[in-house]
N, C-alpha and C positions, 0 to 999 in steps of 0.2 A: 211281191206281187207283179212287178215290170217282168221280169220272165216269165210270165206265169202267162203273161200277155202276150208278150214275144210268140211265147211256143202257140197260144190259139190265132194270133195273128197268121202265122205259117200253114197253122194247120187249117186255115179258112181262107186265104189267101187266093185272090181271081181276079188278073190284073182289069178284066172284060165286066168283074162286079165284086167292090168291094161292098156295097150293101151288108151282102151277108155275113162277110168277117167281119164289118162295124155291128152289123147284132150278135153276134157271137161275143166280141167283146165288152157292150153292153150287159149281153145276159148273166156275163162271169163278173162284172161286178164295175169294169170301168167305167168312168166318168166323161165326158166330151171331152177334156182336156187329157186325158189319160188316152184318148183315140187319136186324137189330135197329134200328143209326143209321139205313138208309136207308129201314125204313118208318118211323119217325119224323121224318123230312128231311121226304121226300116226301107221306106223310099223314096229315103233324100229329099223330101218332097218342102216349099218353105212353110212358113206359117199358114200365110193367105192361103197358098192352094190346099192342105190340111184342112183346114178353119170351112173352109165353102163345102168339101167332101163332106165334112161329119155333120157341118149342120143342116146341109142338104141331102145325109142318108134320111134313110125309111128309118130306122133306129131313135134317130132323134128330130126326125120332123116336128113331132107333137111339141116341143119345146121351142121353135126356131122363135117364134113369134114373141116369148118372154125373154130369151136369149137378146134378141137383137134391141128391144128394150131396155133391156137393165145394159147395155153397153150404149146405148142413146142417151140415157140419162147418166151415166157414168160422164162421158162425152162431157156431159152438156156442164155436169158439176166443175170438172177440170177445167173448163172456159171461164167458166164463174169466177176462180181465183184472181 
């Protein structure tokens, strides 16, 4: 499936607006983390600035708000120890 990704990544690719190639990749089946590896694959780019693109596309806005939650409460549990 990772090249599978690769190739609509390319083939959607607009350094001006990845939006649309994070929904295209969406729509073929990837996951936030799946977006996240392949603009990091592809443009070198680190975590963090990946990490802020995907959860700040139009693709995955609708989630951003449970996302940064369930990583607040992740947080909060690993303190706990």
């Amino acid at each position: 499936m990772e090249n599978r990704l690769r190739e609509i990544f390319w083939a959607n690719y607009n350094i001006d607006n990845l939006d649309n190639c994070i929904i295209e990749l969406k729509e073929a089946g990837a996951t936030q983390i799946d977006c996240i590896k392949i603009l990091r694959a592809e443009l070198n780019m680190s975590i963090k600035q990946a990490d802020e693109i995907v959860l700040n596309s139009l693709a995955w806005r609708e989630s951003r708000e449970i996302t940064e939650k369930m990583r607040k409460d992740f947080d909060d549990l690993l303190d706990g120890l």
